[in-house]
PDB file of N, CA, C and O in Angstrom:
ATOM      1  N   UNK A   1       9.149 -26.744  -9.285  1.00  0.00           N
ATOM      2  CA  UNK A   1       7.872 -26.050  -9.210  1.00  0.00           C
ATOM      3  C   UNK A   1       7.467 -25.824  -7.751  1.00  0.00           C
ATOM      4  O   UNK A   1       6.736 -24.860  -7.520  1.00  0.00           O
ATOM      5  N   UNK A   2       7.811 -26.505  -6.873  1.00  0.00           N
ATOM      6  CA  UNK A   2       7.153 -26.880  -5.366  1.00  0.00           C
ATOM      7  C   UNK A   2       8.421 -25.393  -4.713  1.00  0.00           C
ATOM      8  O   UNK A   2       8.041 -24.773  -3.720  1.00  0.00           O
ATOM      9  N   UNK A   3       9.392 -25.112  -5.168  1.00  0.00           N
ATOM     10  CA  UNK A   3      10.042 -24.266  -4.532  1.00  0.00           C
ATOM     11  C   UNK A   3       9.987 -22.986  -5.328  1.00  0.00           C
ATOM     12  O   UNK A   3      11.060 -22.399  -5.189  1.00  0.00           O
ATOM     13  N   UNK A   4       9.124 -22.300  -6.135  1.00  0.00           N
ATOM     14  CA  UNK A   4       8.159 -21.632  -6.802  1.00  0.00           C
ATOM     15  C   UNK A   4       7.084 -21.500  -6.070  1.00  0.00           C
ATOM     16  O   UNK A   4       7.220 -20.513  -5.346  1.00  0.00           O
ATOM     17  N   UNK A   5       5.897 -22.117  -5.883  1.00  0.00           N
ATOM     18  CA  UNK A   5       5.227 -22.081  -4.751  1.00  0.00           C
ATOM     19  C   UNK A   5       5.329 -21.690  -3.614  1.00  0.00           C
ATOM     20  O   UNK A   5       4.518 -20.858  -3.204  1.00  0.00           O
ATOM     21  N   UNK A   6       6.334 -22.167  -2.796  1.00  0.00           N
ATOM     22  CA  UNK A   6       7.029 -22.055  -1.894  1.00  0.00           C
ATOM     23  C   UNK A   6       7.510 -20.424  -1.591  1.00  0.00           C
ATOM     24  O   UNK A   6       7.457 -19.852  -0.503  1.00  0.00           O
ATOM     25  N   UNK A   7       7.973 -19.890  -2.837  1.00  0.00           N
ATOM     26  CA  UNK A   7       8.710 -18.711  -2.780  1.00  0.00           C
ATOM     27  C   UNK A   7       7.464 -17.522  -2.862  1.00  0.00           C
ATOM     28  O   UNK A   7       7.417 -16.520  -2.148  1.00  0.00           O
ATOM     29  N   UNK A   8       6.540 -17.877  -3.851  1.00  0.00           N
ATOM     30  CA  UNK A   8       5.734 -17.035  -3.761  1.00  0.00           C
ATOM     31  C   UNK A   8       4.683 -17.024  -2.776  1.00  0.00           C
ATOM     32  O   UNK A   8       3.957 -16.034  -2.853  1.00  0.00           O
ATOM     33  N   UNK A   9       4.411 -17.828  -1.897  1.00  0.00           N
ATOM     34  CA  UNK A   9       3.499 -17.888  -0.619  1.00  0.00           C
ATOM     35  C   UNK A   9       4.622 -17.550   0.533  1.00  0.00           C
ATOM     36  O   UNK A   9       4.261 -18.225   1.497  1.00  0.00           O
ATOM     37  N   UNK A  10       5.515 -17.007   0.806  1.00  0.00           N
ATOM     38  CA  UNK A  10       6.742 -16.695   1.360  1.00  0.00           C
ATOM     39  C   UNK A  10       6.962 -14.688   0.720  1.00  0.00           C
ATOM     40  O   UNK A  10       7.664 -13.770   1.143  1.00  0.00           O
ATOM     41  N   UNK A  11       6.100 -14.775  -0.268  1.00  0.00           N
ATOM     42  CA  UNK A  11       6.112 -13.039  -0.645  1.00  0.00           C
ATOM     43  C   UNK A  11       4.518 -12.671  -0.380  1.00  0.00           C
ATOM     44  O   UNK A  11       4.140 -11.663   0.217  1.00  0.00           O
ATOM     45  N   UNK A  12       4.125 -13.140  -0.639  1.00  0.00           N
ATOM     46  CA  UNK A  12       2.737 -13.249   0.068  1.00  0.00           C
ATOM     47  C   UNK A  12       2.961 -13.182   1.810  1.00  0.00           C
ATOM     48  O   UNK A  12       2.319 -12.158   2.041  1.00  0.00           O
ATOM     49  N   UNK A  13       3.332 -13.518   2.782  1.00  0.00           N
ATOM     50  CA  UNK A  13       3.394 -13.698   3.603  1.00  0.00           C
ATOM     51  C   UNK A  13       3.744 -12.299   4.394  1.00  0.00           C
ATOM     52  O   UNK A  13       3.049 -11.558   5.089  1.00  0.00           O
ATOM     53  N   UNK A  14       5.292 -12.255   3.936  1.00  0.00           N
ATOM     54  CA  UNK A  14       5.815 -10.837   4.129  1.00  0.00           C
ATOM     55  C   UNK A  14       5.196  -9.829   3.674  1.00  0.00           C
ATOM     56  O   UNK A  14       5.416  -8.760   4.244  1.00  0.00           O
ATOM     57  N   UNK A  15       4.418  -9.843   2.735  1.00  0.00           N
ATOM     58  CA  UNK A  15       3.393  -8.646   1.977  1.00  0.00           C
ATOM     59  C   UNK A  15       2.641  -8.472   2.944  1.00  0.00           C
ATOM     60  O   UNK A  15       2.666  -7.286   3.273  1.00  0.00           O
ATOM     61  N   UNK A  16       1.803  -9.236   3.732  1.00  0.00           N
ATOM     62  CA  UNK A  16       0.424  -9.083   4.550  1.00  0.00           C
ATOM     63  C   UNK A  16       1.052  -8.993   5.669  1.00  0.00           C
ATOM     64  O   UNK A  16       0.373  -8.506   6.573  1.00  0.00           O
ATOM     65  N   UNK A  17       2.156  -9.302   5.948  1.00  0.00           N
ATOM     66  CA  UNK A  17       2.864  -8.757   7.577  1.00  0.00           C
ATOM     67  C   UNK A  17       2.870  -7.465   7.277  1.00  0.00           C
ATOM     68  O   UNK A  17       1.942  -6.878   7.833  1.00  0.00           O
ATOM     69  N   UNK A  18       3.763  -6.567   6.406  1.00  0.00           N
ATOM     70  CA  UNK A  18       4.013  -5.281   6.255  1.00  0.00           C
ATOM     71  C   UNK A  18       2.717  -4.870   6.432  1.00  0.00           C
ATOM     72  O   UNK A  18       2.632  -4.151   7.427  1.00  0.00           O
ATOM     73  N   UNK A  19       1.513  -5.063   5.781  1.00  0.00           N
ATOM     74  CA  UNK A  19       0.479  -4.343   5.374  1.00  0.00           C
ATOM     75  C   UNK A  19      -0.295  -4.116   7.234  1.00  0.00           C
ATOM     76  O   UNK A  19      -0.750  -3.129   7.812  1.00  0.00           O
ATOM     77  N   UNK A  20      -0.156  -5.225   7.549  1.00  0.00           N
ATOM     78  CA  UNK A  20      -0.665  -5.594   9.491  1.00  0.00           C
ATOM     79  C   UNK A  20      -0.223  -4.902  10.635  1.00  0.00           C
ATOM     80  O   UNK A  20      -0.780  -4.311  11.560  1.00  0.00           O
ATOM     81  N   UNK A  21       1.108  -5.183  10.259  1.00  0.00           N
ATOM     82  CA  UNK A  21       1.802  -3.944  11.115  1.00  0.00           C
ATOM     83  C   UNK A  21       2.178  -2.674  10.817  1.00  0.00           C
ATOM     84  O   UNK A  21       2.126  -1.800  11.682  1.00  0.00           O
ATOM     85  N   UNK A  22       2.552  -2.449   9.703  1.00  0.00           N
ATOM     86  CA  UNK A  22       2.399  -0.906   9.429  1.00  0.00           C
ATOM     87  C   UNK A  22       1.670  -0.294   8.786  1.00  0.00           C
ATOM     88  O   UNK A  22       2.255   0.551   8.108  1.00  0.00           O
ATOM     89  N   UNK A  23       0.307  -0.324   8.632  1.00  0.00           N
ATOM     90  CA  UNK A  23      -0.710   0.193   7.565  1.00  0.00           C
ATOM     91  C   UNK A  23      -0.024   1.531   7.059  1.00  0.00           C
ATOM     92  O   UNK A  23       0.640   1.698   6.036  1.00  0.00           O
ATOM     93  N   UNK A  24      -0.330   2.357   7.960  1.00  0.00           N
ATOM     94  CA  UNK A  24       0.063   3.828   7.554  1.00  0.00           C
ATOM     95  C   UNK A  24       1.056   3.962   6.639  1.00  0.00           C
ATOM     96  O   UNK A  24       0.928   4.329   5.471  1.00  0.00           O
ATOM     97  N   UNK A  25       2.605   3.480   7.524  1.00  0.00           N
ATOM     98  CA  UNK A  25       3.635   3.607   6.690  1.00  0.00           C
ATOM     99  C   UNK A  25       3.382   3.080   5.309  1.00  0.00           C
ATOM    100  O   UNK A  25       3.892   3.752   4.412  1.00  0.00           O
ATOM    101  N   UNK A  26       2.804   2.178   5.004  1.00  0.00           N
ATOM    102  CA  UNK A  26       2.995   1.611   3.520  1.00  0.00           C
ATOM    103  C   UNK A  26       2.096   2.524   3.132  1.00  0.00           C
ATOM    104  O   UNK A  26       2.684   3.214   2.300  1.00  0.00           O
ATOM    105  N   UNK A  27       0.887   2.957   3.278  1.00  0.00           N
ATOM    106  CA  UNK A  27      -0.090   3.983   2.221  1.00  0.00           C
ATOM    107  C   UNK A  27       0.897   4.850   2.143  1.00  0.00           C
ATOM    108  O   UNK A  27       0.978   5.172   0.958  1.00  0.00           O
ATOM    109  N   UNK A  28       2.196   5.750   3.163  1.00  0.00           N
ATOM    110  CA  UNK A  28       2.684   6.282   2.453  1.00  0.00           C
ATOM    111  C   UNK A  28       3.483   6.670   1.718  1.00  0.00           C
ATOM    112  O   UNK A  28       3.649   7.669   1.018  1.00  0.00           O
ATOM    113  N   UNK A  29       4.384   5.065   2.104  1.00  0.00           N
ATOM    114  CA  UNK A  29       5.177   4.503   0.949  1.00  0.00           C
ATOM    115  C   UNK A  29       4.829   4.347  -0.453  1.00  0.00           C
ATOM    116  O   UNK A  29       5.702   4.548  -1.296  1.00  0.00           O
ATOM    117  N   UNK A  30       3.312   3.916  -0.899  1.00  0.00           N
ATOM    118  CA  UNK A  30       2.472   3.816  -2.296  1.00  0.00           C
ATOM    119  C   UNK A  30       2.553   5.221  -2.364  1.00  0.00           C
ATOM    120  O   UNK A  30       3.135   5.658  -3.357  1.00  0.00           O
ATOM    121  N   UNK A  31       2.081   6.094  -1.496  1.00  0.00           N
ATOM    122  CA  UNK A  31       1.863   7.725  -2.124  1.00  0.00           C
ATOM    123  C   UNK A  31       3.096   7.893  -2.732  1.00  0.00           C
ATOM    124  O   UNK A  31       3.039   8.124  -3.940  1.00  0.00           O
ATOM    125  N   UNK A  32       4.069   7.847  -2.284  1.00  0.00           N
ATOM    126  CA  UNK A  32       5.371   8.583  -2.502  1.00  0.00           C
ATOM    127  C   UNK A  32       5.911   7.765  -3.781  1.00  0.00           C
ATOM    128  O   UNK A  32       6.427   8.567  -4.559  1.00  0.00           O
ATOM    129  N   UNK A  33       5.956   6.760  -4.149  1.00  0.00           N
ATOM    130  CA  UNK A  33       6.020   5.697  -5.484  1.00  0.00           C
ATOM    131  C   UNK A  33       5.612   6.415  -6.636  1.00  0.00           C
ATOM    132  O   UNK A  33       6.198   6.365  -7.717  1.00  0.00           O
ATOM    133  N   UNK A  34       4.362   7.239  -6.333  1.00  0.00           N
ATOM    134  CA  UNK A  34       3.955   8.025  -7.764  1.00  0.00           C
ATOM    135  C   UNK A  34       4.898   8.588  -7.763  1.00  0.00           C
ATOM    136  O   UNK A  34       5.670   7.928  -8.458  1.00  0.00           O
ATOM    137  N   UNK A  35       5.598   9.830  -7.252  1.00  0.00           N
ATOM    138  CA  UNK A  35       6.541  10.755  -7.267  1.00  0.00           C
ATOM    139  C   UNK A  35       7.937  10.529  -7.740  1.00  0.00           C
ATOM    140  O   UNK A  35       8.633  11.536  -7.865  1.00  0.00           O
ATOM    141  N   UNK A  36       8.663   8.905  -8.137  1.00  0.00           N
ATOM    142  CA  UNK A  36       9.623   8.431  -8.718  1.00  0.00           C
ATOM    143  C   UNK A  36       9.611   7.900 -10.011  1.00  0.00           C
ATOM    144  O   UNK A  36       8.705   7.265 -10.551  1.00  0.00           O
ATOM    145  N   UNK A  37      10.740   8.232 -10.471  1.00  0.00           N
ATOM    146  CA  UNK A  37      10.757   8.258 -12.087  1.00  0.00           C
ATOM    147  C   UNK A  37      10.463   7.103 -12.548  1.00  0.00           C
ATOM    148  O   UNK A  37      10.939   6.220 -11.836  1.00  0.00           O
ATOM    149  N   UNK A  38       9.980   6.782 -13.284  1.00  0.00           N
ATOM    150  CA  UNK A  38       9.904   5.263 -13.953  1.00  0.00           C
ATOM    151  C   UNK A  38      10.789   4.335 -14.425  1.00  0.00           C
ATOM    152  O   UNK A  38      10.760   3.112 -14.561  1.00  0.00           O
ATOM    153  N   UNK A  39      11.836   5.478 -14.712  1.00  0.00           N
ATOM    154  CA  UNK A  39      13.308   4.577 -15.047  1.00  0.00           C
ATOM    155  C   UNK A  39      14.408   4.354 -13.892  1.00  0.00           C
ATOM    156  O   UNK A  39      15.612   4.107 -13.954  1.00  0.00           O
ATOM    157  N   UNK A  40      13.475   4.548 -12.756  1.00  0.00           N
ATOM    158  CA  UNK A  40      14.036   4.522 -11.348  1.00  0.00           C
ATOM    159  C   UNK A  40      13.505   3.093 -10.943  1.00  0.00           C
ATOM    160  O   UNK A  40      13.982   2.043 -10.511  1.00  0.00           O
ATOM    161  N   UNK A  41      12.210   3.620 -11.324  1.00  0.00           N
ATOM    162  CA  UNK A  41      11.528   1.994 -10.635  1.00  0.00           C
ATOM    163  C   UNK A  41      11.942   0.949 -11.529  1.00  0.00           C
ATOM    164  O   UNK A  41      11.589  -0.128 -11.049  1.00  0.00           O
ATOM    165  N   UNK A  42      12.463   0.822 -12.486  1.00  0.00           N
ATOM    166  CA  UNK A  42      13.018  -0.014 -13.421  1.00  0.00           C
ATOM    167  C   UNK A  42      13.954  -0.469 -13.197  1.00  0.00           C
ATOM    168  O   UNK A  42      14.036  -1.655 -13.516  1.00  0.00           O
ATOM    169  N   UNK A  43      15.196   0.183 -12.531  1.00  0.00           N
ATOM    170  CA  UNK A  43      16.805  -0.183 -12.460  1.00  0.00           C
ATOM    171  C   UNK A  43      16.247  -0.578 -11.016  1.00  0.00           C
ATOM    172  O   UNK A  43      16.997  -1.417 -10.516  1.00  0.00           O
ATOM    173  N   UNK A  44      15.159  -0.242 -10.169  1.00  0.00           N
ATOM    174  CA  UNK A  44      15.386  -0.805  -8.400  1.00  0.00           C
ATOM    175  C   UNK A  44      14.863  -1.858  -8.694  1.00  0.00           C
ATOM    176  O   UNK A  44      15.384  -2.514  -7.791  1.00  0.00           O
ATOM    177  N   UNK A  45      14.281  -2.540  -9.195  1.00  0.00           N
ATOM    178  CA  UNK A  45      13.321  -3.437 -10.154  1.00  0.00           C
ATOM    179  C   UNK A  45      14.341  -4.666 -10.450  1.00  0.00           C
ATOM    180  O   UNK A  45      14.271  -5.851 -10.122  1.00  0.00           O
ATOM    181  N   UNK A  46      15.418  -3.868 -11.270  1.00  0.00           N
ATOM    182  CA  UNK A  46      16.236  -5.188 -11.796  1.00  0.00           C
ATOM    183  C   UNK A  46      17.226  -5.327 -11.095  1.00  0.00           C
ATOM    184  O   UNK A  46      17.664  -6.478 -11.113  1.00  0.00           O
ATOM    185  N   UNK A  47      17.942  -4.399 -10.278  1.00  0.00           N
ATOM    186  CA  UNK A  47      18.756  -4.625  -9.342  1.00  0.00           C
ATOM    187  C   UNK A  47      18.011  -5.387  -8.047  1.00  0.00           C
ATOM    188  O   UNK A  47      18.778  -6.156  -7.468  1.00  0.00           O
ATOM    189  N   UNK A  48      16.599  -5.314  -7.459  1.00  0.00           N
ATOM    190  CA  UNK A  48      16.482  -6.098  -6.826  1.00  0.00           C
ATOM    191  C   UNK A  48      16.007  -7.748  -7.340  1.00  0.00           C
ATOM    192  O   UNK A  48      15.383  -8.492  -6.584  1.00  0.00           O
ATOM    193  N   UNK A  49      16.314  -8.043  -8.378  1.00  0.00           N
ATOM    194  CA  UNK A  49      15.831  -9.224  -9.096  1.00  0.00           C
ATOM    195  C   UNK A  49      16.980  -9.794  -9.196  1.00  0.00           C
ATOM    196  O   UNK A  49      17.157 -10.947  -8.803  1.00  0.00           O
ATOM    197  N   UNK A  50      18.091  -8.929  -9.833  1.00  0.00           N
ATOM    198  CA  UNK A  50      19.049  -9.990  -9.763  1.00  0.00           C
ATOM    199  C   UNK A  50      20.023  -9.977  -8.316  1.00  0.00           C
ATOM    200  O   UNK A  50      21.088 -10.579  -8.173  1.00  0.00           O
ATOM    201  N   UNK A  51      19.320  -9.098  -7.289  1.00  0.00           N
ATOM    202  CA  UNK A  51      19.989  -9.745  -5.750  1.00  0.00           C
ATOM    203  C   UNK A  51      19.170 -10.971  -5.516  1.00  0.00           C
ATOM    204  O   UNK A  51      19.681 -12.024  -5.134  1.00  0.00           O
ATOM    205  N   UNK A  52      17.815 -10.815  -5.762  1.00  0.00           N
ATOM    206  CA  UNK A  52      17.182 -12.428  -5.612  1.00  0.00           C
ATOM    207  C   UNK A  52      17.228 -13.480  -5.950  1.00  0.00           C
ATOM    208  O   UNK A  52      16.745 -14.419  -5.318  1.00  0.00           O
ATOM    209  N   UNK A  53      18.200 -13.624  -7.711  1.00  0.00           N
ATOM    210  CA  UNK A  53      18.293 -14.556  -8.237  1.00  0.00           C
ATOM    211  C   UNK A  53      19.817 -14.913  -7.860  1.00  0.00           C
ATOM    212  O   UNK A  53      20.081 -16.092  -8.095  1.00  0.00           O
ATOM    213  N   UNK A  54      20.941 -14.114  -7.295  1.00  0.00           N
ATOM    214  CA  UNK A  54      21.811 -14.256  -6.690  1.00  0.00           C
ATOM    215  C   UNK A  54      21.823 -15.504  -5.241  1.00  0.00           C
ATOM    216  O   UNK A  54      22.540 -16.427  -4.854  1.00  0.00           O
ATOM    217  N   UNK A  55      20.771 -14.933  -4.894  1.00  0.00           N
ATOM    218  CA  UNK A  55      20.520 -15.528  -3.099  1.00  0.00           C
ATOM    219  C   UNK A  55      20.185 -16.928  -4.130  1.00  0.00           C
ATOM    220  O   UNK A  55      20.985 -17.860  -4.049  1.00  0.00           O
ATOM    221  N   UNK A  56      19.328 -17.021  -4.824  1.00  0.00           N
ATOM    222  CA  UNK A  56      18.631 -18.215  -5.266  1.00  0.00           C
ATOM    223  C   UNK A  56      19.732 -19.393  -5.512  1.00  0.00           C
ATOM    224  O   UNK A  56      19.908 -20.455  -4.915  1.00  0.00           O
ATOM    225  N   UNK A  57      20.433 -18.774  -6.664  1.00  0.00           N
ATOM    226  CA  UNK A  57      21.321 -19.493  -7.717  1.00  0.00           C
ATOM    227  C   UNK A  57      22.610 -20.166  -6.647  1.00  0.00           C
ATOM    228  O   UNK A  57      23.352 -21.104  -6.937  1.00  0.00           O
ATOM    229  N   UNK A  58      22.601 -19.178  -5.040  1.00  0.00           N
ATOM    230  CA  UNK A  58      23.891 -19.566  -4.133  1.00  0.00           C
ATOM    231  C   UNK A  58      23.375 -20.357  -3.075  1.00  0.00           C
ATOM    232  O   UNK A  58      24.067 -21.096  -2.375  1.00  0.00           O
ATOM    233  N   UNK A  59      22.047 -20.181  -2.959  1.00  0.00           N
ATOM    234  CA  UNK A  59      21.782 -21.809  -2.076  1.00  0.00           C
ATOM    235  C   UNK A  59      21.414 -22.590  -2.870  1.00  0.00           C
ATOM    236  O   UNK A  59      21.185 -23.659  -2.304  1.00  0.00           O
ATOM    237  N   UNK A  60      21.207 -22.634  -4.030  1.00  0.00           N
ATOM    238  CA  UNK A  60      20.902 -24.227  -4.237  1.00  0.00           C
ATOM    239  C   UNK A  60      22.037 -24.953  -4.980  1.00  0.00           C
ATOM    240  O   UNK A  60      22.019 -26.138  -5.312  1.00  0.00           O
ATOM    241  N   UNK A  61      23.505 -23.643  -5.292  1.00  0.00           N
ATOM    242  CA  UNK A  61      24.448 -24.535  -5.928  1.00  0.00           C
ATOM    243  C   UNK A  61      25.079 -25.700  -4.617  1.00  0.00           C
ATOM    244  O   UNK A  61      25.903 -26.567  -4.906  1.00  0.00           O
TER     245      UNK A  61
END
């Protein structure tokens, strides 16, 4: 649980850096998000989930 925590105050972190240093760019990164298919954001979605659970599953074996 403590490395759960850990992970999500660690996405939190990087979230509010992006947002600090590049305001602009990200509003128009969100603009441009409407404009992609939904079954786009779905497969970048699970392809980036299971690169994360990859990284996960290979440091802690």
């Amino acid at each position: 649980m403590r490395e759960l925590i850990i992970a999500f105050g660690l996405f939190l972190f990087i979230e509010g850096i992006l947002y600090a240093l590049f305001p602009s760019k990200m509003k128009n990164m969100l603009k441009k998000i409407d404009t992609i298919n939904e079954s786009q954001l779905r497969v970048g979605g699970l392809i980036f989930a299971i690169i994360g659970f990859v990284i996960i599953w290979y440091l802690k074996k």
